[in-house]
Structures are given as C-alpha cells and as structure tokens.
N, C-alpha and C positions, 0 to 999 in steps of 0.2 A: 241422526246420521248425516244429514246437511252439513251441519255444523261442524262436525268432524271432518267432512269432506271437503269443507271451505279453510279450515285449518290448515287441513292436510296440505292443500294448492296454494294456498299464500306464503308457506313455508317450504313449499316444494320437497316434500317428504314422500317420495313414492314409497320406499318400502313398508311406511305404516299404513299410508292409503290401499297399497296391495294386501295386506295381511286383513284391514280392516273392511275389505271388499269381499274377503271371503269368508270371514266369520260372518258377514250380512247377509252373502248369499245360504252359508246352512242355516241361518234362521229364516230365512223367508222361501228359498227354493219350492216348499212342500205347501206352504202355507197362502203365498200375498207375494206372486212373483211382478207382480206388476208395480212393488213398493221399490224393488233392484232395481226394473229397468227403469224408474225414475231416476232413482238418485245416479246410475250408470251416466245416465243422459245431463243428469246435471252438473255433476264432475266434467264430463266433455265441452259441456258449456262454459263454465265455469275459467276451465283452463283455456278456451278458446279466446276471452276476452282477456285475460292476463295478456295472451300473444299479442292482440291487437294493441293493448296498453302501450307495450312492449316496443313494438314498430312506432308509434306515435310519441313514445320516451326517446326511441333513434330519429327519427325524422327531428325533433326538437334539439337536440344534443347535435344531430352535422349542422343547425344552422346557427346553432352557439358554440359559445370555450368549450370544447370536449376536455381541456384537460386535466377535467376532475377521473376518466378513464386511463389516464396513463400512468406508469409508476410512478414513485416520489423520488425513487433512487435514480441522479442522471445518468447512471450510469445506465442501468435498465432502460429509461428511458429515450437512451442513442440508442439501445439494441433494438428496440421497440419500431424507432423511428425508420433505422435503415435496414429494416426485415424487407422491406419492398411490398408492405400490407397495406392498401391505402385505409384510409381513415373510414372511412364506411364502413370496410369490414372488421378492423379492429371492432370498433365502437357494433356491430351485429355480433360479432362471436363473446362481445361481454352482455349487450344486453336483453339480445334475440334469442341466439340460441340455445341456451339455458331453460327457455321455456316450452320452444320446441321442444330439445330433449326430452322434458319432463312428460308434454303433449305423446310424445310417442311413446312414451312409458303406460303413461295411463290407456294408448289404445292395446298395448302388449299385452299390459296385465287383464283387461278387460276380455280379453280375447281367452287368452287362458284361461279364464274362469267360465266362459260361457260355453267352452268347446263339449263335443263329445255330449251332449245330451239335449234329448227330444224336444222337452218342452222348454229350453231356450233358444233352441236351433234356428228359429228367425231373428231373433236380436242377434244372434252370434253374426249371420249372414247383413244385417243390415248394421251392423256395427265395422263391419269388416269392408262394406263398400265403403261406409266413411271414414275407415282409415287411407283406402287409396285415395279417398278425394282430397284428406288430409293432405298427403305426397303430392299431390297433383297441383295442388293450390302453392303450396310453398317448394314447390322442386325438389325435393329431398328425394334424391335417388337411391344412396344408398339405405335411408331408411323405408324404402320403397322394396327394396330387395330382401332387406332382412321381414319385412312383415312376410312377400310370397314363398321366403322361405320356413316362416312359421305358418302359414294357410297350408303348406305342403307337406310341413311334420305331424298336422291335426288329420290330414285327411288318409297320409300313410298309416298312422295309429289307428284310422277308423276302420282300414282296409281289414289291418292286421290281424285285429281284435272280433273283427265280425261276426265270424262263427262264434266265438265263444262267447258274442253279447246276443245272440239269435233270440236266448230265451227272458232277456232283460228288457222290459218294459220302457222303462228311463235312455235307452241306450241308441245312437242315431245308427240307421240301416239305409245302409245306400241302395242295398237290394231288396226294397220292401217294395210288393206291389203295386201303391199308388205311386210311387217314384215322387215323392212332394221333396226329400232329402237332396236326390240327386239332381232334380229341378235345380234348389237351391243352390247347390253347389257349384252344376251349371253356368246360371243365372252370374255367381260373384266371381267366374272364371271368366268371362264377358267383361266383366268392369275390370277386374285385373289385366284382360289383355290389352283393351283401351287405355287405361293407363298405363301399362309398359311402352305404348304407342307414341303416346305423348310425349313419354320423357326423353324417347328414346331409348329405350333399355332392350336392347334388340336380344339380348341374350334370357335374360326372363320372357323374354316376349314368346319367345320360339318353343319354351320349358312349359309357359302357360298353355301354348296349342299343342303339345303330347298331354298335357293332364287331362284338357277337354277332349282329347282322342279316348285315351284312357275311359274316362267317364260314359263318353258314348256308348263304348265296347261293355261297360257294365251295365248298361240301363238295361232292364228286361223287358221291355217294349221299344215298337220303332220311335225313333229321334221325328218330333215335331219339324213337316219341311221349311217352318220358319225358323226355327234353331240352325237346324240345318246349314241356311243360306246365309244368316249371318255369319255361324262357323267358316263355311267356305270364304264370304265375303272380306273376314279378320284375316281368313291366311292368305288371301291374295295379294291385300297390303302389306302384311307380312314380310313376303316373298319380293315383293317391289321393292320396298327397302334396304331388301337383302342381295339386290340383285340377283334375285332365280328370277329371268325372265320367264322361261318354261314353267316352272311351277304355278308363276303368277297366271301366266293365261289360260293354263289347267282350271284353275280353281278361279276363275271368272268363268271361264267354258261351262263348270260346274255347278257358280249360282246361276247364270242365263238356261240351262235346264231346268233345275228347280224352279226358276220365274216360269219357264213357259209351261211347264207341267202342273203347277199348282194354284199359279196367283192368275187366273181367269180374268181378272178384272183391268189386267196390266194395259194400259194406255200404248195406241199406239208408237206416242213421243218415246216413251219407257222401253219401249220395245228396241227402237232405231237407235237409243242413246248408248241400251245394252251393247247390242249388235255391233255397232262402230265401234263401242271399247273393244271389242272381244276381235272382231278384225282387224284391225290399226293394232293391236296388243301382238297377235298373233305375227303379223308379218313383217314387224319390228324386231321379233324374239334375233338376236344374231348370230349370223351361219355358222360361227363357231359352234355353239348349243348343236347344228344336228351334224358337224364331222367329228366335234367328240364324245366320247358316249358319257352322257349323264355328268357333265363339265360343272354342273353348278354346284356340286358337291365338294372340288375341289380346294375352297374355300376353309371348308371344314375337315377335321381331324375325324382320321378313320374312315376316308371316302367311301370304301365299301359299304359299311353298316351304314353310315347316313344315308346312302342311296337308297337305302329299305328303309330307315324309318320314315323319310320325307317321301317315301311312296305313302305307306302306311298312313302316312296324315292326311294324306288325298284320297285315301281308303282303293288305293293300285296297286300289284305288285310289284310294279316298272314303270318308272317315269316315262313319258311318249318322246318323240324328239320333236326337233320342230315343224320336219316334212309332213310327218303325223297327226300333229295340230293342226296347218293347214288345211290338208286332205281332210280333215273330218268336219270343219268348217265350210270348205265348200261343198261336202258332200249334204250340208244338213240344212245349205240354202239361206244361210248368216250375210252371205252378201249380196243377197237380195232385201233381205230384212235390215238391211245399213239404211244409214242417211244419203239421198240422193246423191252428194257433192263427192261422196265415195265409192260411184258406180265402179270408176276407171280406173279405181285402185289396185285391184288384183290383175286386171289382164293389162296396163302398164307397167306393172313392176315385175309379172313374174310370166305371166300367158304369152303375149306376146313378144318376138324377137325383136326390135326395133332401139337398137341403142343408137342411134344417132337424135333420137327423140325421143327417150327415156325422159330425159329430168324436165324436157320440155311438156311432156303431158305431165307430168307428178308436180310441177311447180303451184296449179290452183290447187290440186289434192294436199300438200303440204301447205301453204298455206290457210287453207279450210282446218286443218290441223291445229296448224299453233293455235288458232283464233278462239277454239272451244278448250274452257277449260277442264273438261274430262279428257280432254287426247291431245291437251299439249306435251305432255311430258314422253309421250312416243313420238315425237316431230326427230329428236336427233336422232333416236335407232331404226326410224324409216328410212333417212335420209341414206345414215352410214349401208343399210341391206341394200340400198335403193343402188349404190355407188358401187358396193363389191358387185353385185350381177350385171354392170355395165361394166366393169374389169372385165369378167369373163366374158361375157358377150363378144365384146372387141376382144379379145384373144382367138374368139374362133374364126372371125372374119380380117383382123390384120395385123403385121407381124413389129408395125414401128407407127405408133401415134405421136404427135407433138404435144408438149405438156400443154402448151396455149390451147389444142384443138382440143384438148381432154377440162381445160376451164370449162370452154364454152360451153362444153356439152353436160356438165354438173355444174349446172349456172348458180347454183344454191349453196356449191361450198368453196373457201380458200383455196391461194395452194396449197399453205402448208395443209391445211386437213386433208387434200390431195395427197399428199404425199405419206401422211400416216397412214390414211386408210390405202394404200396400195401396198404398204410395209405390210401391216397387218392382213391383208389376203394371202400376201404373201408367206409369212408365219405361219398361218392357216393353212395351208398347201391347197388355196381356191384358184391361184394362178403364177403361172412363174414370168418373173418381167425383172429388169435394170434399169433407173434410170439414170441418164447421161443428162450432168447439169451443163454439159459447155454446149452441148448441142440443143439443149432443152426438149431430149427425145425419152419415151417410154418405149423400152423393146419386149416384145413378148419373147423368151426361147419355143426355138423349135422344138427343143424333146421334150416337151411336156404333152405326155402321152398318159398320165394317170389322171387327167381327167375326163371326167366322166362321160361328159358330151360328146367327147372324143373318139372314144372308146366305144362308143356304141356306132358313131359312123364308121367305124372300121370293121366292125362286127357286118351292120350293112354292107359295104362294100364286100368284103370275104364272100360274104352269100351270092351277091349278086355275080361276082365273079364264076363261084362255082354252076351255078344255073346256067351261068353263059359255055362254059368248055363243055357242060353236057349235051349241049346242042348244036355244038360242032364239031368234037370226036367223033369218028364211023364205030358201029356197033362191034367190028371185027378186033376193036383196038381192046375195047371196053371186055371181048370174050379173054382175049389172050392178056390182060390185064387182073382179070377175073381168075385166070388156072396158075400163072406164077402167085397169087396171095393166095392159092388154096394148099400150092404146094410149101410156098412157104409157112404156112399154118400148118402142117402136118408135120411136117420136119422141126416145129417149133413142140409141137404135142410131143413128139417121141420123148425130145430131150425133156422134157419139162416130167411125163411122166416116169422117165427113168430116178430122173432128179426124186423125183416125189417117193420112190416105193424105196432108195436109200435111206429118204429123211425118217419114211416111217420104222425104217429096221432101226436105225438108229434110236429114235424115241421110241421105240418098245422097251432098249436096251435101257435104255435110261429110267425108263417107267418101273421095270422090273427092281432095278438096284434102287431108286427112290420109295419104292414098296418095300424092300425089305430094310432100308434103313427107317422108316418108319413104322414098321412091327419092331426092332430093337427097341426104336425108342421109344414107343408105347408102352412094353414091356416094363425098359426101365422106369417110364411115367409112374406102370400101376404098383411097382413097386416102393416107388418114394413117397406113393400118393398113400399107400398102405401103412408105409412106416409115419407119415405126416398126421395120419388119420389117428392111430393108435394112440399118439402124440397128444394130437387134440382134445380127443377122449380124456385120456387124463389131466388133463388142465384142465378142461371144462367142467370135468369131473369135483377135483380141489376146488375150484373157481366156483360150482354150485354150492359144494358145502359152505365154503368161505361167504356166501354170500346168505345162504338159509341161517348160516349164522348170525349175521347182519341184519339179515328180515325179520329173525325174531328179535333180538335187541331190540331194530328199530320199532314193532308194532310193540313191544312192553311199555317201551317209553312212551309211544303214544298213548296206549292204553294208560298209562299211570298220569299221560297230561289229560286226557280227555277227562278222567276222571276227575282229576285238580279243576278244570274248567267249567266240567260240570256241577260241581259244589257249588264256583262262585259261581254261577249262573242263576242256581236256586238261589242265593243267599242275596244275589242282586233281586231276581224276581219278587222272591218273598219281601225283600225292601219294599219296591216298586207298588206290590199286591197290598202292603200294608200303608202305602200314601196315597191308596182310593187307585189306581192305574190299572184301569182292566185288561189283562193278559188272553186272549183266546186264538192257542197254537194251532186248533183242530188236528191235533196230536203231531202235528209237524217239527221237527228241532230247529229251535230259536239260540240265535247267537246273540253272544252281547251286543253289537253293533242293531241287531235288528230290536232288541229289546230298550238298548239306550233310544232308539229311532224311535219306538211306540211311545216312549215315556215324556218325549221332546214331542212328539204329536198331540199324546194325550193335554201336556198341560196347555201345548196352544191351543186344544179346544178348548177347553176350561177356560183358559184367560178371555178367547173370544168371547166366549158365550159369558163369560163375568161382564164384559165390558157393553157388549147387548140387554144383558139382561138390566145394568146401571144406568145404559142409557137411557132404557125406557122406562125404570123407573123416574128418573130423573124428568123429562118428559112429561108423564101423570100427574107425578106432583106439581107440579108448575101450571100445568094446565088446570090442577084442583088449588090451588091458590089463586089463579086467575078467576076460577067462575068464584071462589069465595069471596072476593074483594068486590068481585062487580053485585053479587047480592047481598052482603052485608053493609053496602056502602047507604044504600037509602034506611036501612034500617040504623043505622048509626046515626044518621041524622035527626031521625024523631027521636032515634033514644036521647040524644044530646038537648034536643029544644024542652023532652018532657024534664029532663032532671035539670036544666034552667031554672024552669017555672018552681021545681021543687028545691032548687039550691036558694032562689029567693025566698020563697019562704021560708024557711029555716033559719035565714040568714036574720031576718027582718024577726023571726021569734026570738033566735039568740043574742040579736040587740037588744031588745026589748027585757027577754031576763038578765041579761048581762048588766044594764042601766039600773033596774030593782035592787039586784044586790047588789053592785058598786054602791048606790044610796046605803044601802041599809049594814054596809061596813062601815061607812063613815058615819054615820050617823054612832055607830058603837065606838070606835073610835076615837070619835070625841067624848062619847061618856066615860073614855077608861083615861085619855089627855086630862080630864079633871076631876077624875078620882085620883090620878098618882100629883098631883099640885094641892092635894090636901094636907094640912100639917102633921097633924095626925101620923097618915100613911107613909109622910117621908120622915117621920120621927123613928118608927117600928122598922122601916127598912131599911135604916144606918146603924140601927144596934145589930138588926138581922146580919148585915154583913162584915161587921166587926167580931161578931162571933163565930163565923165560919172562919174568917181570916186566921183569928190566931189559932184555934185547932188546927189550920193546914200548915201553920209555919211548926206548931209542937210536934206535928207530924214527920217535917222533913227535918228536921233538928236528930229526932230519932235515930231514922233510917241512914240519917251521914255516919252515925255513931258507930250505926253497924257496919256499916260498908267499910269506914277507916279501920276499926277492929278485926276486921277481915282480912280486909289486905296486907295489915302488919302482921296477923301469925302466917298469911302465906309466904310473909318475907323472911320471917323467921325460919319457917320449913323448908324452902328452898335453899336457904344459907347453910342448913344444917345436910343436906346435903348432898351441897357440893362440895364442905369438907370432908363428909365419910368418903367422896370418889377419891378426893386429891388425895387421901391417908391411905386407900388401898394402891391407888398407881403408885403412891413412894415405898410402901409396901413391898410392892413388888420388883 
C-alpha cells in the first residue's frame, strides 16, 4: 500500500489515491486500524516533502534563467510578460502550487473517509487540526475556508443523523454520556478558531464561535471552567478585531470572573494584569456604544437578529451598554484590584469635574498605558472618551473657549484630532458647538437643553423653586387656591361623565349590531364548513381507496422482492456455509451486506491465524535446525576422523589388490602377445578369415539381387497404374 501511495504522490493522481484509500480502509477498518492510520500519515508525509522540494526547485529557478517556465510561443510570451505577474509568482503557481493543491486534496479526501465513525474519531480530530496548521503554515485562506466548511457539513450530518444512529455501535454521538466526541469536537473548534485568527479570516472566525456556542448548548454536562475561559477568552479577540468594543470587554469581564472564581492559584501580578485590561478596556469603550442602543451590530446585516445571536454567544439576552459595564466594574471593586499607576484613572476621567486639568492628570495614566503591552492598543479610545467628556464638561461651565486654550488643555492630541473629535461629539448629539477658524473660537450654543447634565439641574432648580413659594404663600391663598381646583374638578367630572354614559350608549349600539353580524356569519361559516366537510369526506374517501389500492400493490411487490432476496440470500449463505464460514443469526434476519461482512471477517481471521500459525511454525523449525547443527556438529567430526582411518585402509588394501592383478594381466598378456606371433596360429587365422570374407560378400551379392528385383516389379506396378487412371480420366 506504500507503494501505491508513493505512485499515487509522485504522479499526483488524487482520484486513484482517494478511490485506493478507501478500498484500504474497508479492508482494515474491522481488522488492523492502526495499518490506515500509517499509511494516512505517510501519504501526508510523503506529499509534505514533495512541497518542500517544490519551494527549493522555486527558490533555485528565481536565482537562475527561469525561462525554461515560460511559453515558447512570443507571442504568449509578451502576454505572459505584461500580465503585471512578477516572476516569483509566475514561477510559484507553476511549481508550488500544484502540490499544495494536491496536499489539500489528500487532506479532503482523508477527512471524508475518516468522518462519521467511532473508532476513527481521533485520527479524524487530529488529522483535521493538521490540516488547519497545513493553511496556517502556507497562508492558504481560501483553502482554509473550504476545509471549515467541510468540518461544518460532517458535524451537520452528525446532528442530523443522530437519533437514527442512537442504536449503531460504529456510529459518532455527540450526546453520549461521557462526552469524549463533543470534547473532540470542541477541542478542533479551538484550533480552527486560532487559525481563522491568524489569517485573518474574521468571517469563518465568528461562524467557528456560534458552532462552539452550539456545541456547548448540546453538551449534557456543565462546560469545564477552563474551556470556558478560553471560549470567552477567543471571543473577546474576536470582538477586538471586529471592533465590538462592548462585546469585547463583556467577554473579558467574563474570563476575569471565571479566573477569580475558579483558578485559586492566580498570582497576584495575574490578578492586576487582568484588572487593568478589563478597566482601561471598559472606559475606552466609546460614548457612542451607550447613546446608541446596541451600535455594534450595525456593521452587520440584519442588525436585529445579530443583536441576539451576539447576545447568545455571551450566553445574555441583551448586550449591556457602556454605563452598565462601568457600573458593574466599579461595583465589584476592579479598580481596586488594578495596577497602582491606574489609581486615578476613573475619578480623573469620569468622578471628578475638573476639566481644566483633566488631561493634565490623565497624561502619566496614558502614558503608563502605551508603555504596557497589554493596554496599548486602548491608549487612543482612552484618549478620544477622555477629550469628548472634557467637551461636555466645558459646555456646562463656558459658552466660547479658544481653540489654543482647548490645545493646552488636551496636551496629548493635535488640532486637527481636535477638530475631529468635536465633529464627532457633535454627530453624536454629546454637545452642540461651532467653530470659527478666523477667530480661532469654539462656541458652545445656548439651547442645548437635551443634555442630560442639564436637564437634571433644571429639574433641581424647579424643585427648589417650588419648596421656596410654599414657604412664602399665606395659607388663606393656598385655601381659596384649593376650592377654585375643586370646583374646577367637578365641573370637569360632570362633563366628562356625561361624555362617558353617551360613549357607552353608543358602544352598546355597536356591540349589539357587531353580535348579530357575527351570528350571520357564523351561520354562514357552519354552513360552508358543512358543505367543505361533506367535500372532504369524499375525497378522503376516493383518496383512501386510491391509496389502499396502492398499499396493496406496493406490499405484493414487496412481498414478491423480499421473497426474490430472500432465495438469494440462502443461495449466498449456503455458498458461504459450504466455504467453511460459520453463520450464527440467533435467529435474527441477516442481509446480504451483513453476511458479505461475516464472510470478509471470517476469512481475515483465517488468513490471521494462517499467517500465526506459519509463523510459528516457521520459528520451531529453525530453532530445531539450530539445536540439530549445534549437536550433530561434534558428532560429525569423529564420524569424519573414524572413516578417515577406514578410507585409508581400504585405500592401501585396494592398492595393494589393484597391483596383484594389474601383474597378473600382464603377465597373461604376454602369454597370449606370443601365442598370436606363432606361425602356426597366424597361418590358421588368415584362412579363418578368408572364409568368412567371401561367405559375407556371397551373401550381399544375394540380397542386392533381391532388392533390384524388387524394386523393378514395384516400377512396373506403379506404371501399370498410373495408366489404368490416365484411361479412366480420358474415359470420362
């Protein structure tokens, strides 16, 4: 399977690599799941090093002749040139990307395959945080997106399907007791939202913290308070990013609870560090955020319904405003628990009246600010709240400041930022003013009466007024003051009651004609309802038969497939029953998928157990050929020394007769060399073979006589005919 799978990557064939990932996993899934997540893991490997190749083939190529990447055609290659592509990325989208592609192919199909079941459901989770780190590492946002939107089709499926997988074994439960699934899930919604963080991806970002809301809401136990505080923790960055300021120091408010509720152990620096975010966050939020209600929704489509779910994710029904935030900060003694250098932050900026030395205490407060880098990035929305409530301030004590006297006194910002920030109070309706560039004046207007500060000394005033005439009217005024408003209240009662006993003639009158035209048309109602009814009846009526008709249809054809199914089902089984595969339904009905399943089971155990039971023999033997070598080895060696001794003897006997007879052939040998040199003997053995000789020549003299005799009457008979044919073909 390596091998295939190294094929597969060096030839960049994903669809055979995916086809051939999943015939592996139905063969191992049941059996040797831990042979998958190898080769899973080595495929990722595998194509990870291609990548790196890949980039070090680029890196090589920009610092030589690239122009073996561009077309041959010039003409291609002007359009190539003044596409406005620099070289880099040409030379990356021919040699780079291609492999990424392929890389995020391999983590898609991997993912598919491993979803939606029990016993791979941590590879699935750990495979899946290594595709975001994939995205993370090489920037790939949009494949960043399309993976959380395949994490988000797997986990809808799981939703979906739930109840109906309740009684399946194999099958992932987010609502199962131990909650180890939803952990999971959890767990890789965490890493997804970090990595949406990094890229940027502010819109998956926000999608990931409703799924982890979601999730929560299904856990069937409480949420761990360190899940917890991380959750709040992600959405308050979140939020930052997104500019909800309110949101974000909600859900900081929210982990500094949790710390102080649960983490016991928290240091006191931990404590101060918290505290200053959460104060310096809070009264930064800007005053826009509490004069308009729930402002940070605006941003978003469908401001209503955002305004709920982004409650919802802070687990509120109603976002707070900012006065609210405050107030529950200082009610809970956050600015006690601050860093020393942020004593003076709250009762300069907001307790105390003193705008002629506002920004003069706030200047070490904001620079103590910028300097830490957890609360620099509140230094400018301190500043700008710090500068609208010294707007109002000097609105209520003078009616024309000088823009110079309005410098000094926000020693911290330009003019121009002067001049925004008074525009924008202004927009805001936090104060009304004009200013006059030739005269270099700021004027408050006089009727600005709808604010609020204002509005309340008036309210003072009015009181204090009325307390005072009461204690300088004579009582006689206050009687005769007393009996014209009783009489006027009388004279007011009559008419008013006269008025009243008309209105009710009147709507009796009304009531009475709207009652009986509601008896007609009830009437008419139960009439049409009656004729509707009747109606129905018979349609429902037709419609049952039409339908019982159909139900039987359809349960014959069932019946006549079940029966078809069930034939081959025996005829598979008795196959099956007849290649050794033991069948035991405990009288349960078995379908073909679960019988093909036993049969795929049965013979991997077989093969297992072939391949154990070979090994050990294999084993045995080896180890009975070892001890045989090591004990027959000394006995081979005397055997060897004893049949030495008796190879030489033997040897030295069979010289010995070997020498005797060699003698005693020669020795005959020469008696028969001068026996055949006697005259005699060579006299009788030259007639001997003179009379053999010519008998064999009378012999073959013979035997030619018959042969040539032979041959010529066969020549004869064959001549004879081959005229009887030629006479009968002319014949004919």
């Amino acid at each position: 399977m390596m091998l295939f799978i190294k094929l597969c990557v060096e030839q960049r064939r994903a669809a055979e690599m995916k086809d051939g990932l999943h015939q592996y996993k139905t063969l191992t899934q049941y059996v040797k799941l831990a042979s998958l997540d190898r080769v899973m893991k080595y495929l990722l490997s595998y194509t990870e090093e291609k990548v790196v190749e890949a980039q070090a083939k680029l890196a090589e190529a920009l610092t030589s002749d690239s122009g073996e990447f561009l077309p041959e055609d010039p003409l291609e290659k002007q359009l190539v040139i003044s596409s406005g592509d620099s070289l880099s990325k040409r030379l990356e989208r021919v040699i780079v990307k291609p492999w990424l592609r392929f890389e995020y192919d391999a983590y898609r199909a991997i993912l598919d395959i491993l979803r939606n079941k029990i016993t791979m459901e941590v590879m699935y989770h750990n495979l899946a945080r290594m595709a975001f780190d994939f995205c993370k590492r090489y920037e790939l946002k949009s494949d960043f997106r399309r993976f959380c939107d395949t994490l988000h089709s797997h986990l809808k499926s799981i939703v979906q399907y739930q109840e109906d997988n309740k009684n399946s074994p194999n099958a992932v439960k987010l609502n199962a007791e131990d909650g180890e699934s939803l952990r999971l899930h959890m767990e890789t919604r965490f890493v997804q939202l970090s990595t949406a963080m990094e890229l940027g991806s502010w819109q998956k970002a926000f999608e990931t913290v409703e799924e982890l809301y979601r999730l929560m809401e299904m856990s069937p136990r409480p949420i761990a308070p360190q899940m917890m505080a991380a959750y709040y923790e992600r959405v308050a960055l979140l939020c930052w990013h997104a500019d909800y300021k309110v949101m974000h120091t909600y859900a900081a408010l929210k982990v500094f609870t949790l710390y102080q509720k649960h983490n016991r152990s928290m240091t006191q620096e931990t404590v101060a560090r918290m505290a200053s975010s959460l104060l310096v966050g809070a009264l930064s939020i800007p005053l826009s955020e509490n004069s308009r209600t729930q402002a940070i929704v605006t941003t978003l489509e469908g401001s209503s319904d955002k305004s709920v779910r982004l409650g919802q994710l802070l687990h509120t029904s109603s976002l707070p405003t900012r006065d609210q935030l405050v107030a529950e900060i200082i009610e809970r003694g956050i600015v006690e628990l601050a860093a020393p250098e942020l004593a003076e932050l709250y009762p300069a900026l907001v307790a105390d009246f003193e705008p002629l030395s506002k920004f003069e205490r706030l200047e070490p407060i904001l620079a103590y600010v910028r300097a830490q880098p957890h609360l620099a990035n509140y230094a400018v929305g301190l500043e700008e709240v710090a500068f609208m409530l010294l707007l109002e301030e000097l609105a209520q004590v003078y009616s024309v400041v000088q823009l110079s006297t309005l410098t000094k006194l926000a020693i911290t910002l330009d003019a121009a930022r002067l001049e925004d920030l008074a525009c924008e109070s202004v927009r805001l309706g936090r104060v009304s003013l004009t200013i006059n560039h030739v005269e270099q004046t700021l004027t408050f207007k006089s009727g600005f009466m709808h604010d609020t500060t204002l509005a309340s000394h008036l309210v003072d005033l009015a009181s204090s007024l009325s307390k005072a005439s009461k204690m300088i009217a004579p009582r006689e005024q206050e009687r005769a003051e007393l009996a014209q408003r009783v009489a006027t209240v009388a004279a007011a009662s009559v008419r008013n009651e006269h008025r009243m006993l008309l209105k009710r003639k009147a709507e009796i009158q009304a009531r009475q004609e709207k009652e009986e035209a509601e008896r007609k048309a009830a009437r008419e109602a139960r009439e049409r309802a009656a004729a509707e009814e009747k109606e129905r009846i018979a349609r429902e009526t037709a419609e049952r038969l039409e339908a019982d008709k159909l139900e039987r249809e359809r349960k014959k054809e069932e019946k006549v497939k079940a029966e078809r199914e069930r034939k081959r089902l025996e005829e598979l089984k008795a196959e099956m029953e007849a290649k050794g595969v033991e069948i035991d339904d405990d009288g349960e009905v078995i379908d073909r998928k679960t019988l093909l399943d036993k049969y795929v089971t049965q013979i991997s155990k077989e093969k297992n157990t072939m391949a154990e039971r070979t090994e050990s023999l294999f084993r045995r033997m080896d180890h009975l050929e070892r001890y045989r070598r090591e004990v027959e080895g000394p006995l081979i060696q005397d055997a060897f020394e004893k049949q030495s001794v008796t190879n030489a003897s033997l040897y030295n006997a069979a010289k010995d007769e070997y020498k005797a007879k060699h003698r005693a052939e020669h020795d005959s040998m020469l008696e028969l060399k001068a026996l055949r040199t006697d005259p005699m003997v060579v006299k009788l053995t030259d007639a001997f073979y003179t009379r053999v000789l010519a008998k064999r020549r009378e012999a073959h003299a013979d035997e030619y006589d018959r042969v040539e005799a032979f041959i010529a009457g066969e020549t004869r008979k064959r001549e004879r005919e081959a005229k009887a044919r030629a006479k009968r073909r002319a014949e004919r």
